[in-house]
N, CA, C and O atoms as a GROMACS GRO file, in nm:
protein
  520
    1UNK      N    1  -6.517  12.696 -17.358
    1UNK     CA    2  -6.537  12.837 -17.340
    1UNK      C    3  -6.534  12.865 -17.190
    1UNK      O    4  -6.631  12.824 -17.124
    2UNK      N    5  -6.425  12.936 -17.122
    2UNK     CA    6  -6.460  12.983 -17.015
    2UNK      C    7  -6.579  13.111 -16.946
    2UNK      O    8  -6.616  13.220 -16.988
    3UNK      N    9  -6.594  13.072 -16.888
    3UNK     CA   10  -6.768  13.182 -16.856
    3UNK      C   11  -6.706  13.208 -16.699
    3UNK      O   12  -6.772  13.144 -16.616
    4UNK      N   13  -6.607  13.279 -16.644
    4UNK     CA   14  -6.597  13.266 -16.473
    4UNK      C   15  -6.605  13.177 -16.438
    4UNK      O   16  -6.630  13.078 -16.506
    5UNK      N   17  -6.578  13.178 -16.256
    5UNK     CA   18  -6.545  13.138 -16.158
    5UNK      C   19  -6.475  13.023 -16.166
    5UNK      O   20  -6.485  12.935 -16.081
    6UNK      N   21  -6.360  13.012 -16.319
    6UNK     CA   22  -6.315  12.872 -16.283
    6UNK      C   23  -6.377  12.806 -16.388
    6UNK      O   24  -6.326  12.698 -16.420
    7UNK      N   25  -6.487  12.850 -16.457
    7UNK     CA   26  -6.561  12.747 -16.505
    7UNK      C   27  -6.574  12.717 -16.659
    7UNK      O   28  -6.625  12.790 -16.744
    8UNK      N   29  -6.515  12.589 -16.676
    8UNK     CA   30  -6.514  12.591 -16.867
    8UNK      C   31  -6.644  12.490 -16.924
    8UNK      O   32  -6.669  12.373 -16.899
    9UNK      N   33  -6.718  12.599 -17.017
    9UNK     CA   34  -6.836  12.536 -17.082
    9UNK      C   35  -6.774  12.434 -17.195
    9UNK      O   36  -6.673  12.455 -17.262
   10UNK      N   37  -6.853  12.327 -17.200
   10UNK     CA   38  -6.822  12.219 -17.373
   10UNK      C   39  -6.951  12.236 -17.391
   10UNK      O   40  -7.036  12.212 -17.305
   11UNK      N   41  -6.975  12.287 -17.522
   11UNK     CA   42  -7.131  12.252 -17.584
   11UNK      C   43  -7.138  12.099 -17.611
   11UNK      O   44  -7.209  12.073 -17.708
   12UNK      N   45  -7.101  12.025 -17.569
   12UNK     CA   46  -7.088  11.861 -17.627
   12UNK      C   47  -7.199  11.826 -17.603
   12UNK      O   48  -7.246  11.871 -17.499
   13UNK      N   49  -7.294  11.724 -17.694
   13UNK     CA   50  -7.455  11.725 -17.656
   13UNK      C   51  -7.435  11.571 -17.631
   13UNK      O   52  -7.329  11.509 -17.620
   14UNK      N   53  -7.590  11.518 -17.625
   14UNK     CA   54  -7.624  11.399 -17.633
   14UNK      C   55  -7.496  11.294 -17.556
   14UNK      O   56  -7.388  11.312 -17.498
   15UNK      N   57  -7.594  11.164 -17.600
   15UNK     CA   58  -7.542  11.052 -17.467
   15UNK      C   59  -7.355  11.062 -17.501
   15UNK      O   60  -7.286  11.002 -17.418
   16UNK      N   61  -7.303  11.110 -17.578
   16UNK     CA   62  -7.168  11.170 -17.549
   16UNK      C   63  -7.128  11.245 -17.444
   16UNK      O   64  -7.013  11.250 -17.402
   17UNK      N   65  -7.228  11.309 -17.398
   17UNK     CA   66  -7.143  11.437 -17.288
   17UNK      C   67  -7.140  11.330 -17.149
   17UNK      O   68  -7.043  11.321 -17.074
   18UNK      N   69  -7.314  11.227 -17.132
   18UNK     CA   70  -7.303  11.154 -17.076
   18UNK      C   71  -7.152  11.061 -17.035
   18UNK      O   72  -7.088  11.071 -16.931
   19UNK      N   73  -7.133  11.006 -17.109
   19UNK     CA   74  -7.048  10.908 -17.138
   19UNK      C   75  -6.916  10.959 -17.095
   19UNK      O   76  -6.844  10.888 -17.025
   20UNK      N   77  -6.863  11.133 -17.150
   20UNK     CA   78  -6.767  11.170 -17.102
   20UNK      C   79  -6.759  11.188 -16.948
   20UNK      O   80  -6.667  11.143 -16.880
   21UNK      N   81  -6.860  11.256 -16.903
   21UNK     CA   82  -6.877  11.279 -16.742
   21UNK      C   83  -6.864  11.146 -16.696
   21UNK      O   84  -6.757  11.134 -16.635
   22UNK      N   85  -6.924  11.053 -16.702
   22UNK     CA   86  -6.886  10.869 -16.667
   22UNK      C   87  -6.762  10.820 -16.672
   22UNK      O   88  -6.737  10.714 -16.615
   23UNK      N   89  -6.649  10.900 -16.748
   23UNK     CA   90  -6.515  10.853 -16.719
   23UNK      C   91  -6.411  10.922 -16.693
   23UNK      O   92  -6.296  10.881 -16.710
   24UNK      N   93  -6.457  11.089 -16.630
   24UNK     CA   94  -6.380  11.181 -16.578
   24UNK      C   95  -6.425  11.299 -16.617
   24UNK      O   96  -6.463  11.395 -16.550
   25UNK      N   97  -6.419  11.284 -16.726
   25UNK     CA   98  -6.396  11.428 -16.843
   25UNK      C   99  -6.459  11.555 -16.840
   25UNK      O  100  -6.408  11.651 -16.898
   26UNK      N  101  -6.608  11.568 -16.754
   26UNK     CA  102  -6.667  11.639 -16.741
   26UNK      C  103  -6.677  11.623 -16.576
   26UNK      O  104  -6.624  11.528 -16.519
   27UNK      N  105  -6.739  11.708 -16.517
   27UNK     CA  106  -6.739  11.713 -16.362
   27UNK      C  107  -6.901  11.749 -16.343
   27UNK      O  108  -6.950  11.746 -16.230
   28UNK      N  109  -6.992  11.787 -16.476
   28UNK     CA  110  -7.124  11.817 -16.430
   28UNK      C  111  -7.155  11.815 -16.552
   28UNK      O  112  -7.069  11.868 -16.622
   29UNK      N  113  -7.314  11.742 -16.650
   29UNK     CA  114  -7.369  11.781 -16.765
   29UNK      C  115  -7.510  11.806 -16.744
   29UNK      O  116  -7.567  11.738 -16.659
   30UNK      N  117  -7.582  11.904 -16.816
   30UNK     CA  118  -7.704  12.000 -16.823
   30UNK      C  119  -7.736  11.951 -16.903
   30UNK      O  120  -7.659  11.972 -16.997
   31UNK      N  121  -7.837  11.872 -16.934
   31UNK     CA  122  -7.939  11.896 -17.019
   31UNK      C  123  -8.071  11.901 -16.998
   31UNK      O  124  -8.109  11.872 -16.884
   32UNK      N  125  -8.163  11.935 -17.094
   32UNK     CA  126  -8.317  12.024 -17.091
   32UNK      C  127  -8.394  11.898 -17.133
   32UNK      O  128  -8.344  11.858 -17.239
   33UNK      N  129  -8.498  11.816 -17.093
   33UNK     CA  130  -8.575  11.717 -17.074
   33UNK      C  131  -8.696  11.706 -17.065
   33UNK      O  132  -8.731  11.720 -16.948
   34UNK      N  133  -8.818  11.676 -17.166
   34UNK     CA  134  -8.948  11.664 -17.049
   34UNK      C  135  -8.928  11.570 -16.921
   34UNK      O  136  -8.844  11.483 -16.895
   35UNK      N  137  -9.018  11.612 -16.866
   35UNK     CA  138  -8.933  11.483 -16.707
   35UNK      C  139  -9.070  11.404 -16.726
   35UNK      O  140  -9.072  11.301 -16.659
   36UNK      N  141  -9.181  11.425 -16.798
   36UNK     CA  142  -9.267  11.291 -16.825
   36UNK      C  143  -9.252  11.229 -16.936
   36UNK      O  144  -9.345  11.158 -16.975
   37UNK      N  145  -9.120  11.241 -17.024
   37UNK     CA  146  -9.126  11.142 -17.123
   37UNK      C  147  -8.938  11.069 -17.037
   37UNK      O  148  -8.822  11.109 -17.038
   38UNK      N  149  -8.996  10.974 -16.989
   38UNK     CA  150  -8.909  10.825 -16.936
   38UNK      C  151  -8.833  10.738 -17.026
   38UNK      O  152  -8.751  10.659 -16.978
   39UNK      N  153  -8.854  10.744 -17.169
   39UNK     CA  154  -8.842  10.696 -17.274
   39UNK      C  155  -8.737  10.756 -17.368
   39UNK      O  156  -8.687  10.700 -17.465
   40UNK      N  157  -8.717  10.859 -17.329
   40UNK     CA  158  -8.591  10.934 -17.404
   40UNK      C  159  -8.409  10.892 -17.382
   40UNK      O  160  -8.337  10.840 -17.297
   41UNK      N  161  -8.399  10.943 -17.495
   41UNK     CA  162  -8.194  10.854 -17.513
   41UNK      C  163  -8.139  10.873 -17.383
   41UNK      O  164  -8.090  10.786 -17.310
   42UNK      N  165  -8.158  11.062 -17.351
   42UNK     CA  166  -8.022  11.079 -17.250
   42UNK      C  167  -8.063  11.038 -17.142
   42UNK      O  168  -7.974  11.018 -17.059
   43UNK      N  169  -8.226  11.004 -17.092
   43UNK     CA  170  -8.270  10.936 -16.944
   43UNK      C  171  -8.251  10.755 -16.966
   43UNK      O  172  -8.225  10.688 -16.866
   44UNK      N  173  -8.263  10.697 -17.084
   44UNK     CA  174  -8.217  10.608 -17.109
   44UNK      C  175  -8.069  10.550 -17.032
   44UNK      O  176  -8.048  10.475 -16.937
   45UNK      N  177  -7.970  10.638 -17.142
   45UNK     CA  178  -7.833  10.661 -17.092
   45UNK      C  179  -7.800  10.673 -16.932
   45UNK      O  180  -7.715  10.616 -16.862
   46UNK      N  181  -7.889  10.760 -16.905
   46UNK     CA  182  -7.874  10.756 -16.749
   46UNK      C  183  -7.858  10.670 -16.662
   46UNK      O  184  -7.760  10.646 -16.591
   47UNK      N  185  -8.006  10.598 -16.671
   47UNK     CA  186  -8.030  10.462 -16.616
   47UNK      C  187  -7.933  10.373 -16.642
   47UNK      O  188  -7.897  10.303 -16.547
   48UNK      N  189  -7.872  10.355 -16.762
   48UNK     CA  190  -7.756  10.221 -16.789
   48UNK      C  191  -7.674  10.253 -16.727
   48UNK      O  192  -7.586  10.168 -16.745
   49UNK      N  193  -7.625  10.354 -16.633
   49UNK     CA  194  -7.491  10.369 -16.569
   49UNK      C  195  -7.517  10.375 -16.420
   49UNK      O  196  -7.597  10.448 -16.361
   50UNK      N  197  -7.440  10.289 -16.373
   50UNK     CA  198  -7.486  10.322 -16.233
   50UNK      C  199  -7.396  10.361 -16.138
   50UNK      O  200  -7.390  10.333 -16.018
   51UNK      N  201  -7.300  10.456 -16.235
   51UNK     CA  202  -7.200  10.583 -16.199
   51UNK      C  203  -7.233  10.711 -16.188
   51UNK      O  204  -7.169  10.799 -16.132
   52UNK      N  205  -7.386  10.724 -16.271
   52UNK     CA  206  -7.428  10.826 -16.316
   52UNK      C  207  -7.565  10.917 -16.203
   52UNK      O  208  -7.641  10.848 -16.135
   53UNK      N  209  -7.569  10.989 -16.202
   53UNK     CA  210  -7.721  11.017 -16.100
   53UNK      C  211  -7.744  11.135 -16.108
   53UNK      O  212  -7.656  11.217 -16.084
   54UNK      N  213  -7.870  11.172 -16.142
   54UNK     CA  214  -7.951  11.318 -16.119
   54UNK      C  215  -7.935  11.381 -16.017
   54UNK      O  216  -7.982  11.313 -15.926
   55UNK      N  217  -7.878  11.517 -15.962
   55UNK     CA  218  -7.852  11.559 -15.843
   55UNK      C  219  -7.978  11.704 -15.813
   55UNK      O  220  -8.003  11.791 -15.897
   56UNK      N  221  -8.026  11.695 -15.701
   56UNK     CA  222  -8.055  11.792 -15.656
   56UNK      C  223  -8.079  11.931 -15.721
   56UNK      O  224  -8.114  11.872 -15.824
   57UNK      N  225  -8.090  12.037 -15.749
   57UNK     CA  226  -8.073  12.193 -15.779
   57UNK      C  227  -8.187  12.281 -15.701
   57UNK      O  228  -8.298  12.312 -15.742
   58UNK      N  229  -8.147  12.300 -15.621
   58UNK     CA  230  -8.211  12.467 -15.566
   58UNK      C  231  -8.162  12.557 -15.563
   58UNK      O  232  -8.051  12.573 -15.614
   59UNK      N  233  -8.248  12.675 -15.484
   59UNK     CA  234  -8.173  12.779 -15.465
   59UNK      C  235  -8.266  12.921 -15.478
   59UNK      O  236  -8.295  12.987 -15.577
   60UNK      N  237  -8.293  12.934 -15.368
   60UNK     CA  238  -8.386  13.016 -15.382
   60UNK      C  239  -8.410  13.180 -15.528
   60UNK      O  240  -8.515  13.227 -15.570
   61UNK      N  241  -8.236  13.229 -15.571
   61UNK     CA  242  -8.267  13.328 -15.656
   61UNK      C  243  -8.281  13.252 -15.814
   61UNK      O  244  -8.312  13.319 -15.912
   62UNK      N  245  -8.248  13.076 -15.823
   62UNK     CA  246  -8.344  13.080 -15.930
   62UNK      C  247  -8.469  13.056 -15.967
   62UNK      O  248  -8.514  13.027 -16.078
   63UNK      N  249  -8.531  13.071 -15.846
   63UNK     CA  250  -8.687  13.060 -15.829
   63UNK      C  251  -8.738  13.227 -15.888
   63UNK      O  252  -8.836  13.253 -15.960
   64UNK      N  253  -8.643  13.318 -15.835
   64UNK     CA  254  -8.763  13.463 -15.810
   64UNK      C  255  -8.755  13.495 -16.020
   64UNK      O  256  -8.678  13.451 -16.106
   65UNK      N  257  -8.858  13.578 -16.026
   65UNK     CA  258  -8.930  13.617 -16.155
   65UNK      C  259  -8.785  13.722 -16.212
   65UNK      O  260  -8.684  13.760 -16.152
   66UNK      N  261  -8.820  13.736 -16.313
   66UNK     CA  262  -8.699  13.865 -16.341
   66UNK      C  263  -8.748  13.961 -16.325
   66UNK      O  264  -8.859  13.958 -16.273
   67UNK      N  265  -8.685  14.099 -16.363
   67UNK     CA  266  -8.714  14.208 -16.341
   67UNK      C  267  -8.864  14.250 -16.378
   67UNK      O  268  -8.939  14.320 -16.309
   68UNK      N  269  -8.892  14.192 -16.504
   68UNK     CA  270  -9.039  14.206 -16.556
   68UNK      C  271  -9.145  14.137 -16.528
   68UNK      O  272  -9.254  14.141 -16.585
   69UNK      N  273  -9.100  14.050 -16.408
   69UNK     CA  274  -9.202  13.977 -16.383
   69UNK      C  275  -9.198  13.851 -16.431
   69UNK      O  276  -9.287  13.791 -16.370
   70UNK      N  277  -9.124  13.745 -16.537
   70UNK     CA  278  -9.124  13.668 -16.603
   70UNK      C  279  -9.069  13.546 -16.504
   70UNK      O  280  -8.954  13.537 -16.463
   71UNK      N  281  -9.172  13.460 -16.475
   71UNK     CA  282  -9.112  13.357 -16.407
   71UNK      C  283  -9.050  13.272 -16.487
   71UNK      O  284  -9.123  13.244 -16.582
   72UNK      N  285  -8.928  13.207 -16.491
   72UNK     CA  286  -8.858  13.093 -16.551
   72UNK      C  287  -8.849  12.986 -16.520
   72UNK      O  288  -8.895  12.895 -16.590
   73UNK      N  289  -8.771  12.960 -16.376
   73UNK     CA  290  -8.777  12.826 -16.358
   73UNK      C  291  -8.921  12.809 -16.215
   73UNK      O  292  -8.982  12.899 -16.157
   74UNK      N  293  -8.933  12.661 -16.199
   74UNK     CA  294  -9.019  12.680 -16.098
   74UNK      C  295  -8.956  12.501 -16.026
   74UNK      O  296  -8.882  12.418 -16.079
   75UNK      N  297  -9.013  12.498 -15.920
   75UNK     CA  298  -8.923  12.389 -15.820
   75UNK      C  299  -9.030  12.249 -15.862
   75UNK      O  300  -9.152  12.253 -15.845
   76UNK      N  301  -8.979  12.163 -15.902
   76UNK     CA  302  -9.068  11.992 -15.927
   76UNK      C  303  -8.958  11.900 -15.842
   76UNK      O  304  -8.838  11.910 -15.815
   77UNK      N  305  -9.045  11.823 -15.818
   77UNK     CA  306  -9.000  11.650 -15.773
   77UNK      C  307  -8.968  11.576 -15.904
   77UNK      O  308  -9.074  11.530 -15.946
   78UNK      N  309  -8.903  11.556 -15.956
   78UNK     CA  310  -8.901  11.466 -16.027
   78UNK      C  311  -8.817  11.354 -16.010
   78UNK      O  312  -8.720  11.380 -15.938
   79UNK      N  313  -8.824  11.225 -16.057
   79UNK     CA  314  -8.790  11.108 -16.057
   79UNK      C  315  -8.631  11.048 -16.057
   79UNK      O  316  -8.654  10.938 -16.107
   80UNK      N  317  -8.552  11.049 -16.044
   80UNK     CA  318  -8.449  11.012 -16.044
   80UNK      C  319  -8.436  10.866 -15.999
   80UNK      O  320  -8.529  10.802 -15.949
   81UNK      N  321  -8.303  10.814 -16.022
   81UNK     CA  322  -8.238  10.663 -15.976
   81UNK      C  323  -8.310  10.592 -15.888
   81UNK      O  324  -8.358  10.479 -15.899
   82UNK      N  325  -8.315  10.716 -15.744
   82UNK     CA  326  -8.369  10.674 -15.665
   82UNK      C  327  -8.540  10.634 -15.629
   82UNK      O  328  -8.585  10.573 -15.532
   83UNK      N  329  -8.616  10.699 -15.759
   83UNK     CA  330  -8.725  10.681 -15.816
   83UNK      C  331  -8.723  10.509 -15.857
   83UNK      O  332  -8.822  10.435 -15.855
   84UNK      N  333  -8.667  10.494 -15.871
   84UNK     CA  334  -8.696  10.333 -15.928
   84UNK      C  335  -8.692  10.241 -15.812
   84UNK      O  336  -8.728  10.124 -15.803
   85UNK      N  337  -8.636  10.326 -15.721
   85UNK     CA  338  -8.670  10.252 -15.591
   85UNK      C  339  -8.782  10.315 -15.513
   85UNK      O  340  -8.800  10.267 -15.402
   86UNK      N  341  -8.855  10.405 -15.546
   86UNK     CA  342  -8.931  10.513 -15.472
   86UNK      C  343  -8.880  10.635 -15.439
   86UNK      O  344  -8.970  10.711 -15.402
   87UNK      N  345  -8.805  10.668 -15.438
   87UNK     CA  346  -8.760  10.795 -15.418
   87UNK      C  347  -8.778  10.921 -15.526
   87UNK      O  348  -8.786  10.884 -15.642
   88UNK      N  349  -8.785  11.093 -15.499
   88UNK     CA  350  -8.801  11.140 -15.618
   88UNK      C  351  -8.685  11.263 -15.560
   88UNK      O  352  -8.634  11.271 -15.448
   89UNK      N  353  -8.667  11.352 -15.679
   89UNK     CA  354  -8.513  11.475 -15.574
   89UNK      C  355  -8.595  11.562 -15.696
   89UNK      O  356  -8.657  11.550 -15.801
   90UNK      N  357  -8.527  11.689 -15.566
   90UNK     CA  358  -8.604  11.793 -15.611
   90UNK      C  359  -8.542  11.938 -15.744
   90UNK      O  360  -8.441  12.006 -15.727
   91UNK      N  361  -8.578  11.942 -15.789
   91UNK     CA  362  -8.508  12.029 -15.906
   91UNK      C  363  -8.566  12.157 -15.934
   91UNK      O  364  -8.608  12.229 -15.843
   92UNK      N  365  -8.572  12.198 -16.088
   92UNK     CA  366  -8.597  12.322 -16.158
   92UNK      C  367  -8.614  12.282 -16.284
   92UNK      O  368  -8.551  12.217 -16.367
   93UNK      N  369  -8.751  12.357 -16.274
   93UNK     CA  370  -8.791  12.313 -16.423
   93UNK      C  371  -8.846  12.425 -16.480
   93UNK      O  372  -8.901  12.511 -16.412
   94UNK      N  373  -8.832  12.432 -16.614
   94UNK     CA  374  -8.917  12.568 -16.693
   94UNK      C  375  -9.022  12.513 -16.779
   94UNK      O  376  -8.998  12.405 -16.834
   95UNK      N  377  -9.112  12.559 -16.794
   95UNK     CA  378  -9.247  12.514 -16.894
   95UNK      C  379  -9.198  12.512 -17.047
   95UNK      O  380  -9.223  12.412 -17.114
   96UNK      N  381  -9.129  12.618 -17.102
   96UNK     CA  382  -9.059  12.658 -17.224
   96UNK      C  383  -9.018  12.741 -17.229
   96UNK      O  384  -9.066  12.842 -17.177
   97UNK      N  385  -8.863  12.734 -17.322
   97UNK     CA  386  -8.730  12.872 -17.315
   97UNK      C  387  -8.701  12.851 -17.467
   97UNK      O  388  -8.650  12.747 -17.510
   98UNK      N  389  -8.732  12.944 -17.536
   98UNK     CA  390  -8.698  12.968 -17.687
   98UNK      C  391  -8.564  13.087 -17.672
   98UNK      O  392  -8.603  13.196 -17.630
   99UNK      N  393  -8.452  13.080 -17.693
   99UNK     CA  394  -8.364  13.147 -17.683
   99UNK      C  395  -8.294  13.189 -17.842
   99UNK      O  396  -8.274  13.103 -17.927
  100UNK      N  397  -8.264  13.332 -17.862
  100UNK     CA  398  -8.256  13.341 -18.018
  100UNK      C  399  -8.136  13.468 -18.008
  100UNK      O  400  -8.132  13.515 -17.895
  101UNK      N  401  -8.074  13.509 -18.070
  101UNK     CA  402  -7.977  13.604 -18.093
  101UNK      C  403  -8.046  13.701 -18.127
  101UNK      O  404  -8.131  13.691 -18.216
  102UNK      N  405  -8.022  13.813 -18.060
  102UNK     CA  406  -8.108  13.994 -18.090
  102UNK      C  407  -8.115  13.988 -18.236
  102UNK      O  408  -8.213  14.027 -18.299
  103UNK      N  409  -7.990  13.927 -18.298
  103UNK     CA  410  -8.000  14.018 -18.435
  103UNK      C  411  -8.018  13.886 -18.540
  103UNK      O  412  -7.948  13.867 -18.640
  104UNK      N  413  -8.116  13.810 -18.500
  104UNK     CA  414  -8.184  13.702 -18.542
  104UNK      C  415  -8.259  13.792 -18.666
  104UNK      O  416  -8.217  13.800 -18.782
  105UNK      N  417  -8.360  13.846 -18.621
  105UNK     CA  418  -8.424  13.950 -18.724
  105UNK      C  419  -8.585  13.856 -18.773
  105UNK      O  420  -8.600  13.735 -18.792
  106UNK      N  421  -8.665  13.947 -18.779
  106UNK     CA  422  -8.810  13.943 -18.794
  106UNK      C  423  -8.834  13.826 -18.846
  106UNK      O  424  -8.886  13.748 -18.766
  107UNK      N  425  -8.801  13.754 -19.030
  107UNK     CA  426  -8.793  13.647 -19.025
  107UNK      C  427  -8.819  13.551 -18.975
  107UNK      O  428  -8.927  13.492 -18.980
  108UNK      N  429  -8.678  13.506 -18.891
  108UNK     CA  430  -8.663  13.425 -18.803
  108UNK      C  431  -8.727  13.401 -18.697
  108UNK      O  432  -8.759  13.293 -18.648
  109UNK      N  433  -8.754  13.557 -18.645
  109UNK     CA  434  -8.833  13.495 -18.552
  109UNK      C  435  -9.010  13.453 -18.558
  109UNK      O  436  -9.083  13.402 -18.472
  110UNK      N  437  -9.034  13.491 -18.670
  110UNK     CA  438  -9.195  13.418 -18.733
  110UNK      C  439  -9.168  13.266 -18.783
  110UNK      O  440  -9.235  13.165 -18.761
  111UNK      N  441  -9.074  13.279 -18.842
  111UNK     CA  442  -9.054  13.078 -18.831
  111UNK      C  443  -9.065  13.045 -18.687
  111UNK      O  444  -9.142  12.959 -18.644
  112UNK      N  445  -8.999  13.104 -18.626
  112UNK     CA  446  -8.997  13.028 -18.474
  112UNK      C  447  -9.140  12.988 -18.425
  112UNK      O  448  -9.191  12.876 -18.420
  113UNK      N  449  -9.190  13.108 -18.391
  113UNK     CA  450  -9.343  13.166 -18.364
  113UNK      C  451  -9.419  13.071 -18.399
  113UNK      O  452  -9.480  13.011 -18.309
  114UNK      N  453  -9.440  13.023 -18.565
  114UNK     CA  454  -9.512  12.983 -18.652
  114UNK      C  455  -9.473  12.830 -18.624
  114UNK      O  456  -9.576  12.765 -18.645
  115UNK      N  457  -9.356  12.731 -18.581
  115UNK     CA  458  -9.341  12.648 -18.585
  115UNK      C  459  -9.356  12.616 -18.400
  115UNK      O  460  -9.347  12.503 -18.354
  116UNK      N  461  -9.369  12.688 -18.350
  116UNK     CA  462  -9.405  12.690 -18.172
  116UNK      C  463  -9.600  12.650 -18.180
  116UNK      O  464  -9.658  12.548 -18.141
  117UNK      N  465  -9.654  12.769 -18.244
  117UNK     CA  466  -9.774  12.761 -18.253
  117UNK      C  467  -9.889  12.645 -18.344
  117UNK      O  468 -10.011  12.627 -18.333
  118UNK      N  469  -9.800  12.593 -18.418
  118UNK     CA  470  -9.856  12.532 -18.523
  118UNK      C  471  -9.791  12.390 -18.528
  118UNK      O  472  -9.790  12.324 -18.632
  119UNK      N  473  -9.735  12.345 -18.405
  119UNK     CA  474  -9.678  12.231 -18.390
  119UNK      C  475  -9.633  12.240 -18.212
  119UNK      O  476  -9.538  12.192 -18.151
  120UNK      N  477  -9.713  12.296 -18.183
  120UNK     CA  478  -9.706  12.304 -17.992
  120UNK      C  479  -9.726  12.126 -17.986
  120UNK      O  480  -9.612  12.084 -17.970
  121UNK      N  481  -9.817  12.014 -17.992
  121UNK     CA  482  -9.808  11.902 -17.932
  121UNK      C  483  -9.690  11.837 -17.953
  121UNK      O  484  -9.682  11.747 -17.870
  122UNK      N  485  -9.544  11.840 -18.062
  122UNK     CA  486  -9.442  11.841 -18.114
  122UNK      C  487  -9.377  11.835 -18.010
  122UNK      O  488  -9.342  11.736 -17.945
  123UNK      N  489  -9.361  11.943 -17.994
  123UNK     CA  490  -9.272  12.036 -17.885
  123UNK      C  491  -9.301  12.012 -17.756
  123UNK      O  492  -9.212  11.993 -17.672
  124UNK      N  493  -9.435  12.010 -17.727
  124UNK     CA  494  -9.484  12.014 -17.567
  124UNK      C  495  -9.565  11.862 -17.580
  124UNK      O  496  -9.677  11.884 -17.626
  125UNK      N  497  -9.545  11.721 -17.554
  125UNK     CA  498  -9.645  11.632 -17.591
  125UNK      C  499  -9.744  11.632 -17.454
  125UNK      O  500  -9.696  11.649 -17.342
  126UNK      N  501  -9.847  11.618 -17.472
  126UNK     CA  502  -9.958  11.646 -17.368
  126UNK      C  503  -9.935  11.492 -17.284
  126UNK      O  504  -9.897  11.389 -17.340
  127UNK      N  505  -9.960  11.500 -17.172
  127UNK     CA  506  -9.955  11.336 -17.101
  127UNK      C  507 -10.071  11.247 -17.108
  127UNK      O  508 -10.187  11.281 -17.085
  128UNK      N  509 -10.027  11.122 -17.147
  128UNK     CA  510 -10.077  11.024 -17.143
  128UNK      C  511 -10.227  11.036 -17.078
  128UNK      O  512 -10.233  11.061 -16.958
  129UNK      N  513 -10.336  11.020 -17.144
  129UNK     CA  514 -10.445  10.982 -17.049
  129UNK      C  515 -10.472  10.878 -17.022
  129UNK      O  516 -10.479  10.787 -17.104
  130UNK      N  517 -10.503  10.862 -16.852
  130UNK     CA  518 -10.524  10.694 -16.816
  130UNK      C  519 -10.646  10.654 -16.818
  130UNK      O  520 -10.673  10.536 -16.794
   0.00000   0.00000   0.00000
């Protein structure tokens, strides 16, 4: 799907999109992560390649709130490659983004609601106590 400036989206998920970016095919892949669970496929995947590396993201307008005030992303250190040697690079992270189509309809969006609220440790796992 092209979206501007040049730029064509693949919804291609999981350690596939990985794998494609590792041998040309992609030039950049996004995906959404807790950054305290270390244990997951696509940070897994990560680590086994050592073609592969977490880059940077700033920028100051995706820091500011939207029009209503709604902050989204906010700036973390988190861990990358260079983390395993000590190092950490700095990113954007959001707490939680439920994204749904307008004409989703009432329904739907009380399943959502109802499965957010009633299975939050699921979704959000609380960290480890030491």
């Amino acid at each position: 799907m092209k979206c501007g400036f040049g730029v064509e989206v693949d919804a291609q998920g999981g350690t596939l999109a990985l794998n494609q970016l590792a041998v040309g095919r992609f030039d950049a892949v996004l995906w959404v992560t807790d950054p305290a669970n270390r244990d997951q496929k696509m940070t897994r995947a990560l680590q086994a390649n050592d073609d592969l590396e977490l880059v940077a993201v700033s920028g100051k307008r995706l820091l500011e709130p939207l029009s209503d005030g709604t902050v989204v992303y906010r700036k973390e250190k988190l861990q990358g490659r260079q983390a395993w040697v000590g190092g950490k690079i700095e990113t954007i992270c959001t707490t939680a983004l439920v994204v749904m189509r307008r004409d989703a309809g009432a329904p739907l969006l009380e399943k959502v609601s109802d499965a957010i609220g009633l299975h939050r440790d699921a979704i959000v796992p609380r960290p480890p106590k030491d």
